[in-house]
PDB file of N, CA, C and O in Angstrom:
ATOM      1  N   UNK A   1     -14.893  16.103  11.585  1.00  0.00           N
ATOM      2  CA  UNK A   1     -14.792  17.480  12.019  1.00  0.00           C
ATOM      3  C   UNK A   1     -14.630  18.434  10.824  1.00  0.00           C
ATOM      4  O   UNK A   1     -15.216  19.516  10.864  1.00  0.00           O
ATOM      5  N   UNK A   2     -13.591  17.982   9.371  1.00  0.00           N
ATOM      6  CA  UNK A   2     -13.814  18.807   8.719  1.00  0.00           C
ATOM      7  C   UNK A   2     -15.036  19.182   7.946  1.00  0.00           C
ATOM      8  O   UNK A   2     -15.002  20.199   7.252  1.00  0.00           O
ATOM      9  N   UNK A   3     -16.180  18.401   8.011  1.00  0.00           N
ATOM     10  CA  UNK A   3     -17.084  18.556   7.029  1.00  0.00           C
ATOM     11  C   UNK A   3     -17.870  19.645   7.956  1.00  0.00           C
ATOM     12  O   UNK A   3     -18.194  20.650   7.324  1.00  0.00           O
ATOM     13  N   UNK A   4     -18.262  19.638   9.418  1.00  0.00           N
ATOM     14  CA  UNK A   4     -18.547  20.402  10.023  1.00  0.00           C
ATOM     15  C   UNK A   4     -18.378  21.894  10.315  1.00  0.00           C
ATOM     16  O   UNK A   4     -19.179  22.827  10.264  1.00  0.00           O
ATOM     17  N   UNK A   5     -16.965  21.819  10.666  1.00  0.00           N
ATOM     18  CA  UNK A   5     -16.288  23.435  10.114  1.00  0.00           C
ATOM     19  C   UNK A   5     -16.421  23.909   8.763  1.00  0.00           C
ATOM     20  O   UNK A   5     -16.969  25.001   8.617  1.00  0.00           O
ATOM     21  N   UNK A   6     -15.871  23.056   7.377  1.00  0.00           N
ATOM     22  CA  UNK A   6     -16.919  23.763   6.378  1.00  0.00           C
ATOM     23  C   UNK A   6     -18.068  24.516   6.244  1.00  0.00           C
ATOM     24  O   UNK A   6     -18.106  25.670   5.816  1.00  0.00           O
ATOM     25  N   UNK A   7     -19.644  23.394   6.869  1.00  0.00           N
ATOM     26  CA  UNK A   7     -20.463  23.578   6.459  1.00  0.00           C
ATOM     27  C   UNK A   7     -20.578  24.610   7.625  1.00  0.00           C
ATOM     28  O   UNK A   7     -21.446  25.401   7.256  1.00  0.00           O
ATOM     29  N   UNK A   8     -20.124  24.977   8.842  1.00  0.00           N
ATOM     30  CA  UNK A   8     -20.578  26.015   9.694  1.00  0.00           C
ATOM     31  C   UNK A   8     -19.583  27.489   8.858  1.00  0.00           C
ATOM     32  O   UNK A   8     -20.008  28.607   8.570  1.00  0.00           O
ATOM     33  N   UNK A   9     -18.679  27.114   8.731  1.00  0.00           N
ATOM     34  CA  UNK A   9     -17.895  28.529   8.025  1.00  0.00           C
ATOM     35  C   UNK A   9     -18.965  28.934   6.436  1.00  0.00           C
ATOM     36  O   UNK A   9     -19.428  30.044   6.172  1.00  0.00           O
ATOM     37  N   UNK A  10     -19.109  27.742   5.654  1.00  0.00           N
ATOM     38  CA  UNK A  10     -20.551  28.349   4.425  1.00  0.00           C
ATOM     39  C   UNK A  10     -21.360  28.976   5.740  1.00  0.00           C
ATOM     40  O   UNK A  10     -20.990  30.043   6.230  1.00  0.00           O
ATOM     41  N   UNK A  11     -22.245  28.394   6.158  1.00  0.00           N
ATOM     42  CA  UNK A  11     -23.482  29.109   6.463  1.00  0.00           C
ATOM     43  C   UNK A  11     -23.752  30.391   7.306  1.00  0.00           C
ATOM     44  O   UNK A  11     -24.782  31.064   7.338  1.00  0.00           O
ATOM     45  N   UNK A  12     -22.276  30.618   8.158  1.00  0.00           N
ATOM     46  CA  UNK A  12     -21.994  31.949   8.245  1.00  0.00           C
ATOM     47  C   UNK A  12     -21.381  32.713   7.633  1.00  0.00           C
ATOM     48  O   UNK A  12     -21.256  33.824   8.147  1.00  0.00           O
ATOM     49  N   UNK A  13     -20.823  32.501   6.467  1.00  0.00           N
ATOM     50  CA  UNK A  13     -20.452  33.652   5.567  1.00  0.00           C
ATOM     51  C   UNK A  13     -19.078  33.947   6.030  1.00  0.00           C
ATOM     52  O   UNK A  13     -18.593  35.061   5.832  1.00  0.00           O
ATOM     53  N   UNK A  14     -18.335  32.883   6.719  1.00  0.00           N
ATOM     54  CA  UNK A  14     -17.027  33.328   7.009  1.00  0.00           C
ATOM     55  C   UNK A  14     -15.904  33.819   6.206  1.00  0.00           C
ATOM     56  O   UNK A  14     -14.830  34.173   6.693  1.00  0.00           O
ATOM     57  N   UNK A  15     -16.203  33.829   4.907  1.00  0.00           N
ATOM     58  CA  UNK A  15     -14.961  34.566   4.314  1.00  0.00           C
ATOM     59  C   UNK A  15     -15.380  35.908   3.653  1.00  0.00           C
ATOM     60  O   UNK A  15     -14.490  36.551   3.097  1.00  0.00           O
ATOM     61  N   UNK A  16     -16.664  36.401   3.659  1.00  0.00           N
ATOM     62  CA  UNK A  16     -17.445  37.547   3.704  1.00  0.00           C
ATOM     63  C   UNK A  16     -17.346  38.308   4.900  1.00  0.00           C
ATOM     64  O   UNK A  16     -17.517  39.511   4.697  1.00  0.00           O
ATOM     65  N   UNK A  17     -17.052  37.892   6.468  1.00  0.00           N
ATOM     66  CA  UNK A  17     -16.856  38.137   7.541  1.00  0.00           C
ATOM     67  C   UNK A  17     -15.463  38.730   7.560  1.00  0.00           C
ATOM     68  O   UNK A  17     -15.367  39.952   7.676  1.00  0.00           O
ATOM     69  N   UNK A  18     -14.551  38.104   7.474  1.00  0.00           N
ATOM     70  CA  UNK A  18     -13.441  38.160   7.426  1.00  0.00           C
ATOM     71  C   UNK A  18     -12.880  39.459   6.144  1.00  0.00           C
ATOM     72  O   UNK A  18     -11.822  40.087   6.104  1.00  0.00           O
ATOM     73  N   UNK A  19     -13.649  39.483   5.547  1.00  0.00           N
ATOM     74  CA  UNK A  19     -13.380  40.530   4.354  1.00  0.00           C
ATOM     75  C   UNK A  19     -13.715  41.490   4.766  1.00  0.00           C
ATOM     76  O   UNK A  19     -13.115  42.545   4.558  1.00  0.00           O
ATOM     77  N   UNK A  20     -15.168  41.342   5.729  1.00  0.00           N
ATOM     78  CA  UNK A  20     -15.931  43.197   6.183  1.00  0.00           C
ATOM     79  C   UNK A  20     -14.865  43.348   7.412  1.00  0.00           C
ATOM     80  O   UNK A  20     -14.384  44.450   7.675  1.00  0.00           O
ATOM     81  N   UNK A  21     -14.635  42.549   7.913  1.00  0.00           N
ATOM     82  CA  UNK A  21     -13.767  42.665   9.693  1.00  0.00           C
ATOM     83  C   UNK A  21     -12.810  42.154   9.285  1.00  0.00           C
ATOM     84  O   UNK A  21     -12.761  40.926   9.217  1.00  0.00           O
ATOM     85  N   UNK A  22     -11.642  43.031   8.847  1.00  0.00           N
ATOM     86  CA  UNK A  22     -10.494  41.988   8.423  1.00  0.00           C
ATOM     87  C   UNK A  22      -9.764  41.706  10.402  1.00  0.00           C
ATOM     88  O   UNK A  22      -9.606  40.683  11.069  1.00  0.00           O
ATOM     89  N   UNK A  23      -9.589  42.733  10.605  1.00  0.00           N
ATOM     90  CA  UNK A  23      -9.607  42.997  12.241  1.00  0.00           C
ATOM     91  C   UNK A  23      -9.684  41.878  13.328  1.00  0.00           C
ATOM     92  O   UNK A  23      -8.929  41.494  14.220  1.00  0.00           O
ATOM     93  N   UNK A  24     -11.103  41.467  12.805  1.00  0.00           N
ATOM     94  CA  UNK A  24     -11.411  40.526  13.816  1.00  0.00           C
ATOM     95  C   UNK A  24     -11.172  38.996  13.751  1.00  0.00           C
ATOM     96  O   UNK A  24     -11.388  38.127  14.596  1.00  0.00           O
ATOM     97  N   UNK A  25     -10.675  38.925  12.529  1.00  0.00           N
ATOM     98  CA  UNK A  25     -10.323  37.036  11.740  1.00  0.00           C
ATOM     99  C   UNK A  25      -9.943  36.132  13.159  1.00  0.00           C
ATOM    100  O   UNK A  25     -10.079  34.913  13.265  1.00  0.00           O
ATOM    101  N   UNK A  26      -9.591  36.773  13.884  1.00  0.00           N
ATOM    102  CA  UNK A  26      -8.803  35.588  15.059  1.00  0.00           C
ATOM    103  C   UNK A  26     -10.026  35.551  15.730  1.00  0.00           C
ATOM    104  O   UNK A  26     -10.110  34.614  16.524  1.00  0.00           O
ATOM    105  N   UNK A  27     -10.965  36.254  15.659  1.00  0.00           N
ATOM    106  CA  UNK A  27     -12.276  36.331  16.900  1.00  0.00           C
ATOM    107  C   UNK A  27     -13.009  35.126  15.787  1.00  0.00           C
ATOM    108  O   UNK A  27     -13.462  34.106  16.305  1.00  0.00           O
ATOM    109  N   UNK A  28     -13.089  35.276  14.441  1.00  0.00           N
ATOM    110  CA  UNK A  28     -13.941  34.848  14.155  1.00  0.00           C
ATOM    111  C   UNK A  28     -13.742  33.267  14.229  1.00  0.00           C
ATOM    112  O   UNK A  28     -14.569  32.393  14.489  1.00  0.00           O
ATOM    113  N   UNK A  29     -12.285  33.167  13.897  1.00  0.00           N
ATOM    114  CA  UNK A  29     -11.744  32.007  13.872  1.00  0.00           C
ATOM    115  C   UNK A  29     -12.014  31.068  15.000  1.00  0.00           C
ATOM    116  O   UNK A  29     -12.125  29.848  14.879  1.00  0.00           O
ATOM    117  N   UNK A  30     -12.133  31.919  16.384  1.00  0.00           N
ATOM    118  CA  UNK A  30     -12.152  31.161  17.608  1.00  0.00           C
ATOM    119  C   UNK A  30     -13.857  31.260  17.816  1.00  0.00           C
ATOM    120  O   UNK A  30     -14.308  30.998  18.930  1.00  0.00           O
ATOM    121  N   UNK A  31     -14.556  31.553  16.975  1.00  0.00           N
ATOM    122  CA  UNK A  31     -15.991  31.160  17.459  1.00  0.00           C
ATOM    123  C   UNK A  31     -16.291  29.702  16.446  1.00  0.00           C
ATOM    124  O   UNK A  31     -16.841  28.765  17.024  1.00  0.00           O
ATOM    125  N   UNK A  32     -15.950  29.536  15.043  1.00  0.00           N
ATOM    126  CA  UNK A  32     -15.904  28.638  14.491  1.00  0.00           C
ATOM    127  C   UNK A  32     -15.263  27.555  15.369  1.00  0.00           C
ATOM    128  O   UNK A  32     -16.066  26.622  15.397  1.00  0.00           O
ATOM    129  N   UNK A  33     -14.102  27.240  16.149  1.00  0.00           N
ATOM    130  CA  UNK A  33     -13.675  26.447  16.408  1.00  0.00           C
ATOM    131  C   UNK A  33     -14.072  25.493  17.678  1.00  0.00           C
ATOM    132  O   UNK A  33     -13.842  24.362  18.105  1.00  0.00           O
ATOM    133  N   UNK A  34     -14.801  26.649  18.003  1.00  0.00           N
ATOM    134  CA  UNK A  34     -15.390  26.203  19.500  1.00  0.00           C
ATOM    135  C   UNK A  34     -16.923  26.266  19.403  1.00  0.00           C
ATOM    136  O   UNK A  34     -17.562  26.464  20.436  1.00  0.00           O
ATOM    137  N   UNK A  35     -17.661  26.085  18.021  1.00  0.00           N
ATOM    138  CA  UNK A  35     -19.006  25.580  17.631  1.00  0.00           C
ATOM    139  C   UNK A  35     -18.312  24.003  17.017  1.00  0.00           C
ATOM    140  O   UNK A  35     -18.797  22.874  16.937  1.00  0.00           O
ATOM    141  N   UNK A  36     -17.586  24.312  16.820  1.00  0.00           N
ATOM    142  CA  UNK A  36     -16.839  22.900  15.433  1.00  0.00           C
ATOM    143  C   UNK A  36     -16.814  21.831  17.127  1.00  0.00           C
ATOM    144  O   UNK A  36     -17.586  20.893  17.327  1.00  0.00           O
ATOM    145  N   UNK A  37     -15.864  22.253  18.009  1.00  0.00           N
ATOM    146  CA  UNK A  37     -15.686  21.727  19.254  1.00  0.00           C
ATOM    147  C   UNK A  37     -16.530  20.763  19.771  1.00  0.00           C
ATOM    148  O   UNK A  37     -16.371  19.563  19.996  1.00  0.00           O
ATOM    149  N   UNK A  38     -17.664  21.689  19.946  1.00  0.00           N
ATOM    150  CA  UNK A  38     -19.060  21.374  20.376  1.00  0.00           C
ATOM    151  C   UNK A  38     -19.878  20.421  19.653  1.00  0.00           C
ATOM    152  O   UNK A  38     -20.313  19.345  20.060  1.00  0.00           O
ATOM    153  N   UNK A  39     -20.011  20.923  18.619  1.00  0.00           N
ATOM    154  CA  UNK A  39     -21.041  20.151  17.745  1.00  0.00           C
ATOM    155  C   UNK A  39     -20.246  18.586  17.034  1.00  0.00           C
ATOM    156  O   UNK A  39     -20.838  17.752  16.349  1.00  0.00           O
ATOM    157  N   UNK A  40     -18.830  18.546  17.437  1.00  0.00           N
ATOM    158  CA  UNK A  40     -18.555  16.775  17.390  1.00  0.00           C
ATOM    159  C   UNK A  40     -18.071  16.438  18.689  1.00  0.00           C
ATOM    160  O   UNK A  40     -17.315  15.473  18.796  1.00  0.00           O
ATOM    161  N   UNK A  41     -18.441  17.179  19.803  1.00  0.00           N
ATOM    162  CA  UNK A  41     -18.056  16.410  21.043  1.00  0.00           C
ATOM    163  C   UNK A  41     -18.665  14.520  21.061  1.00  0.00           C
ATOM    164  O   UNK A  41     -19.792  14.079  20.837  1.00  0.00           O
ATOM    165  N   UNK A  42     -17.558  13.891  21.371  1.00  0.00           N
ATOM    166  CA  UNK A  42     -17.750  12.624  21.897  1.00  0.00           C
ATOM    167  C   UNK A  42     -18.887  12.149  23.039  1.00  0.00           C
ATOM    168  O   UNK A  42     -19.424  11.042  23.002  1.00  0.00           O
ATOM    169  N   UNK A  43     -19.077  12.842  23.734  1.00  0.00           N
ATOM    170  CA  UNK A  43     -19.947  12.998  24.342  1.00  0.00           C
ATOM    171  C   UNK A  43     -21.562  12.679  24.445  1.00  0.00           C
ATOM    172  O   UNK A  43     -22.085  13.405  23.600  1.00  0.00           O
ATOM    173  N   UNK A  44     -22.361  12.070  24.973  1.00  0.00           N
ATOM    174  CA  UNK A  44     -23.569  12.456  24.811  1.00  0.00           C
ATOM    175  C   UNK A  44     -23.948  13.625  25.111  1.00  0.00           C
ATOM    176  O   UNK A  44     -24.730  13.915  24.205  1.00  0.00           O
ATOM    177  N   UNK A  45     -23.875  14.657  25.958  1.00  0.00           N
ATOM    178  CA  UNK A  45     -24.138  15.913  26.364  1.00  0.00           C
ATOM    179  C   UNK A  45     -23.251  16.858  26.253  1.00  0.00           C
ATOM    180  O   UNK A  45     -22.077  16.573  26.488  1.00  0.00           O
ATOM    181  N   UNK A  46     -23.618  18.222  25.864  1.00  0.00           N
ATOM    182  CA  UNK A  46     -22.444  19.029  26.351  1.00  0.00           C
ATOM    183  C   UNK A  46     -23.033  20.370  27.342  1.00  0.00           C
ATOM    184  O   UNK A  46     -23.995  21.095  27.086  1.00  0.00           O
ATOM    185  N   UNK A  47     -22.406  20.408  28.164  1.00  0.00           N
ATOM    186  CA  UNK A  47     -23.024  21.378  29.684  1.00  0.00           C
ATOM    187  C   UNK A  47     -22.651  22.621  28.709  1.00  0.00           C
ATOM    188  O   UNK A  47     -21.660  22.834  28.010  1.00  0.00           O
ATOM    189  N   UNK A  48     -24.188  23.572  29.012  1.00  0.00           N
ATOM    190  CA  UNK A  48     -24.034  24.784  28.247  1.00  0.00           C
ATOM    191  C   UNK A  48     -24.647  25.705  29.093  1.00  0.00           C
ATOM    192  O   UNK A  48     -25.527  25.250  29.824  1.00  0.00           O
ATOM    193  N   UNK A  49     -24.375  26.967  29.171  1.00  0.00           N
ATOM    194  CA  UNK A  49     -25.020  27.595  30.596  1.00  0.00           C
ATOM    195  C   UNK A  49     -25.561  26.697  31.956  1.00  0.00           C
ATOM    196  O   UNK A  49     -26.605  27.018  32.523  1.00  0.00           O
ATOM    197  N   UNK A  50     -24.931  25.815  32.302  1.00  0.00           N
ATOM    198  CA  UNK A  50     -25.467  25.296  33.780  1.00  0.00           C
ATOM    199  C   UNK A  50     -26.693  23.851  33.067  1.00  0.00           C
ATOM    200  O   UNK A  50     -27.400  23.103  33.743  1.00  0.00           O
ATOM    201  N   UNK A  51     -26.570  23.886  31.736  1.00  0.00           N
ATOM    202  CA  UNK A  51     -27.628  22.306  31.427  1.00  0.00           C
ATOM    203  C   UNK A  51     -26.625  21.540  30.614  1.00  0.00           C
ATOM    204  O   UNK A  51     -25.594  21.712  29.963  1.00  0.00           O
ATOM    205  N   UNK A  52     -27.313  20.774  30.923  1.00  0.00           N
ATOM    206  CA  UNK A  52     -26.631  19.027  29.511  1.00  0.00           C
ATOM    207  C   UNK A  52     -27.614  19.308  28.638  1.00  0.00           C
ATOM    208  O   UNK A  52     -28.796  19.492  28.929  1.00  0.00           O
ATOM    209  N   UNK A  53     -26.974  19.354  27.229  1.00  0.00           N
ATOM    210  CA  UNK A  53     -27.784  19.588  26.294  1.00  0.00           C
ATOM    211  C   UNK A  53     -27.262  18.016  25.282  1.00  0.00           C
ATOM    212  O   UNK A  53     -26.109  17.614  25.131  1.00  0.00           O
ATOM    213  N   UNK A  54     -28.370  17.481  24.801  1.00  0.00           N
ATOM    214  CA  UNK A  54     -27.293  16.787  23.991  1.00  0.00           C
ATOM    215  C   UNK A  54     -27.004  17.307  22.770  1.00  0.00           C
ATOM    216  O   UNK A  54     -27.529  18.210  22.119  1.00  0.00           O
ATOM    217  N   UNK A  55     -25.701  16.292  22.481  1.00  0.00           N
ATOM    218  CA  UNK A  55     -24.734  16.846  21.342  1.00  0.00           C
ATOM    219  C   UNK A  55     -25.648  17.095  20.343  1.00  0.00           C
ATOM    220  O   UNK A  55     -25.949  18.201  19.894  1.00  0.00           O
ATOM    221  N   UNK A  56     -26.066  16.044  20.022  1.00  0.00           N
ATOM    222  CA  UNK A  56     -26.906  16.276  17.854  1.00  0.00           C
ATOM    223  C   UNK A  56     -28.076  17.820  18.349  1.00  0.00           C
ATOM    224  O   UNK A  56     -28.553  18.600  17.525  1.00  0.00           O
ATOM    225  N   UNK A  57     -28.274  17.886  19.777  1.00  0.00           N
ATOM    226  CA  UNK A  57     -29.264  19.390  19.714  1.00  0.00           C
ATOM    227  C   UNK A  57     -28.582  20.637  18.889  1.00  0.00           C
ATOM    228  O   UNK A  57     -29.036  21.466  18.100  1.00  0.00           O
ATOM    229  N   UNK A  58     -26.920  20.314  19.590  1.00  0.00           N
ATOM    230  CA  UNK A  58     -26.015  21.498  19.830  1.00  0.00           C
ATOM    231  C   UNK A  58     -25.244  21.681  18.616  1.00  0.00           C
ATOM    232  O   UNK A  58     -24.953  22.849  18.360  1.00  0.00           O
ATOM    233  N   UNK A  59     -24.690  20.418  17.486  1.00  0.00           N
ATOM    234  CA  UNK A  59     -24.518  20.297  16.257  1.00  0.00           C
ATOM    235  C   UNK A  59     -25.835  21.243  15.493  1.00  0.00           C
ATOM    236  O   UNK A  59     -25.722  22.349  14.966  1.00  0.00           O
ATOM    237  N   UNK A  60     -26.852  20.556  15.611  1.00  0.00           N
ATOM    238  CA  UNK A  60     -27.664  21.119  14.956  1.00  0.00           C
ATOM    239  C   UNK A  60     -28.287  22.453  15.078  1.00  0.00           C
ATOM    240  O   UNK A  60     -29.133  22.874  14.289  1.00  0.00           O
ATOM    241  N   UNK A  61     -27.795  23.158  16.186  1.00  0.00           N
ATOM    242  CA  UNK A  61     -28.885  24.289  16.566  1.00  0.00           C
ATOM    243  C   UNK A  61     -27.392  25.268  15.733  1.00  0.00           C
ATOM    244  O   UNK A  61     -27.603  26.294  15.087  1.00  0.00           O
ATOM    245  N   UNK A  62     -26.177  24.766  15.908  1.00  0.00           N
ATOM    246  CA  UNK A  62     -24.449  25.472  15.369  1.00  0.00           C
ATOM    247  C   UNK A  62     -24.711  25.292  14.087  1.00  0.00           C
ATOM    248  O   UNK A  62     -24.702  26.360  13.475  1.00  0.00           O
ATOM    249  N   UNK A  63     -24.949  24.333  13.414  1.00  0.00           N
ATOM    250  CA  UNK A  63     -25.731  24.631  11.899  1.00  0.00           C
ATOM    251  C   UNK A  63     -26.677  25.465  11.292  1.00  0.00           C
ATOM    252  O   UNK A  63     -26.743  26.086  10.231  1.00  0.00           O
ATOM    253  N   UNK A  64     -27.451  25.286  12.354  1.00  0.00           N
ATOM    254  CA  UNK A  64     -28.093  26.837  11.662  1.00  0.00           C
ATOM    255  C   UNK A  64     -27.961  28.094  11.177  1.00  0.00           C
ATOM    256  O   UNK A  64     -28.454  28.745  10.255  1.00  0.00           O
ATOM    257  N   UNK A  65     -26.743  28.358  12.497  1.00  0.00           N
ATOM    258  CA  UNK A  65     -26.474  29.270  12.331  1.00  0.00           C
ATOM    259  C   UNK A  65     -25.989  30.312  11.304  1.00  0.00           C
ATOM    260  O   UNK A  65     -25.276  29.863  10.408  1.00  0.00           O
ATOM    261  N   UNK A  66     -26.262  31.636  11.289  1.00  0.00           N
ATOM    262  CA  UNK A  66     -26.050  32.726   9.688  1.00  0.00           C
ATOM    263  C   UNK A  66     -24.987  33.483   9.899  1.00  0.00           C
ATOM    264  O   UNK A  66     -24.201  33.416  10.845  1.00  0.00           O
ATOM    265  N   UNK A  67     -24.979  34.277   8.909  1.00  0.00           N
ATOM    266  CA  UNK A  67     -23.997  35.337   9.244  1.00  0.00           C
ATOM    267  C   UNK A  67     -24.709  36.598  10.142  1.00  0.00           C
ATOM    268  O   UNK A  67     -23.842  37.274  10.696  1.00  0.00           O
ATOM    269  N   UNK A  68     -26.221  37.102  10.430  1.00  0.00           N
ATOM    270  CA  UNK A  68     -26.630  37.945  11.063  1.00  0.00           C
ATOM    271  C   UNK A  68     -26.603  37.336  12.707  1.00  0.00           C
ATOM    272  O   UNK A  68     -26.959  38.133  13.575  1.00  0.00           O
ATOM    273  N   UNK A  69     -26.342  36.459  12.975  1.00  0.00           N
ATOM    274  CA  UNK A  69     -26.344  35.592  13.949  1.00  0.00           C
ATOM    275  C   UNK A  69     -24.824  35.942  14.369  1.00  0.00           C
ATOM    276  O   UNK A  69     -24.633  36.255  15.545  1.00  0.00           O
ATOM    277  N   UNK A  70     -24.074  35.919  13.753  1.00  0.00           N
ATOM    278  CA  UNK A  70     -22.740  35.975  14.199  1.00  0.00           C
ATOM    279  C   UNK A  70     -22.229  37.646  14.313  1.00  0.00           C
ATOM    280  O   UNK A  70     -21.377  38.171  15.031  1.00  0.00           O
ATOM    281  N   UNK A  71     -23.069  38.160  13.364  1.00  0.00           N
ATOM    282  CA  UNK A  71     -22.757  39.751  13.774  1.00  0.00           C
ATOM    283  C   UNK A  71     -23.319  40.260  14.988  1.00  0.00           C
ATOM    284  O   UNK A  71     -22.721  40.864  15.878  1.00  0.00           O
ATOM    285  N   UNK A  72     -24.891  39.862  14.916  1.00  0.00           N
ATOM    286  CA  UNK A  72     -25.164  40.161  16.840  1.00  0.00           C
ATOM    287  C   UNK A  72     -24.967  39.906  17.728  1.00  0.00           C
ATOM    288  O   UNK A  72     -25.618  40.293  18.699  1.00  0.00           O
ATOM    289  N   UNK A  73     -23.952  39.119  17.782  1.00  0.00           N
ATOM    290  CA  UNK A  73     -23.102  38.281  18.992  1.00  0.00           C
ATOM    291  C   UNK A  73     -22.050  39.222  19.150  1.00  0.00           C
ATOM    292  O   UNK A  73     -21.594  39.799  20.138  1.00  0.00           O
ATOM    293  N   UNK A  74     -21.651  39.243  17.404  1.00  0.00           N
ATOM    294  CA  UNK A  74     -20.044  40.486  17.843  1.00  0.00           C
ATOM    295  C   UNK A  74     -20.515  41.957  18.537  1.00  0.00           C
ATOM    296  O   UNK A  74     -19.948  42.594  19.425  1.00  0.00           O
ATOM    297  N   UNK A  75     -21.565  42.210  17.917  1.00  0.00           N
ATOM    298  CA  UNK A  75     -22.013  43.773  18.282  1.00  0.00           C
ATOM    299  C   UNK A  75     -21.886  44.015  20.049  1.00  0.00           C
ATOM    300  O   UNK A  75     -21.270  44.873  20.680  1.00  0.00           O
ATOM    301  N   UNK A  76     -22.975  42.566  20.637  1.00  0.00           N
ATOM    302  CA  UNK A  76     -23.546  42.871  21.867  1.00  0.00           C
ATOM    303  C   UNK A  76     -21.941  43.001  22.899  1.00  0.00           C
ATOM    304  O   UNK A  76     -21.806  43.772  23.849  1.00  0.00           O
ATOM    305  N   UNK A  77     -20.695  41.864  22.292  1.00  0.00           N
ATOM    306  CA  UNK A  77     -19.280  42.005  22.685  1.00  0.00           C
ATOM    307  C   UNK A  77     -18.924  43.204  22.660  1.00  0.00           C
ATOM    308  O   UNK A  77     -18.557  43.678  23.735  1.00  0.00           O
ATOM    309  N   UNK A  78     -18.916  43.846  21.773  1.00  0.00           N
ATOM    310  CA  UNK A  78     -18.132  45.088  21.654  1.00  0.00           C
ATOM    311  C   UNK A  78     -18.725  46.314  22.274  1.00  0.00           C
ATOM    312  O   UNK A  78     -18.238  47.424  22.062  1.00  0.00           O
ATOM    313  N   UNK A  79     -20.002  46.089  23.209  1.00  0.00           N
ATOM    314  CA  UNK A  79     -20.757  47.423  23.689  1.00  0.00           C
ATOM    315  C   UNK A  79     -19.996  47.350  24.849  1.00  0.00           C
ATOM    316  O   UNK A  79     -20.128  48.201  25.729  1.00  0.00           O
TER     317      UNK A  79
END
């Protein structure tokens, strides 16, 4: 799990995040933790909007992820 939360906190820019939004650190904190969650569930599947997705999809699609990825998520929240 820790190598996971690392490499998802690098590839979104989480301490660049946390510097522009000092504000929001607990929001950001709880989206990291619950991609980290996900992407080592035990599981073969994890139910995501109403499907079983499997895990290595859901690891891997949470890896991708950027920091512009994580700002348009916050934006569409905050309208």
């Amino acid at each position: 799990m820790r190598w996971v939360r690392e490499e998802i906190r690098e590839n979104i820019d989480y301490e660049g995040l946390v510097w522009d939004f000092p504000c929001d650190s607990d929001i950001f904190d709880g989206y990291v933790e619950l991609m980290v969650e996900a992407a080592c569930c035990s599981k073969e599947t994890v139910h995501i909007c109403g499907q079983d997705i499997p895990t290595a999809a859901v690891r891997s699609r949470f890896l991708k992820l950027e920091r512009g990825h994580i700002l348009y998520v916050q934006d569409l929240l905050l309208q």
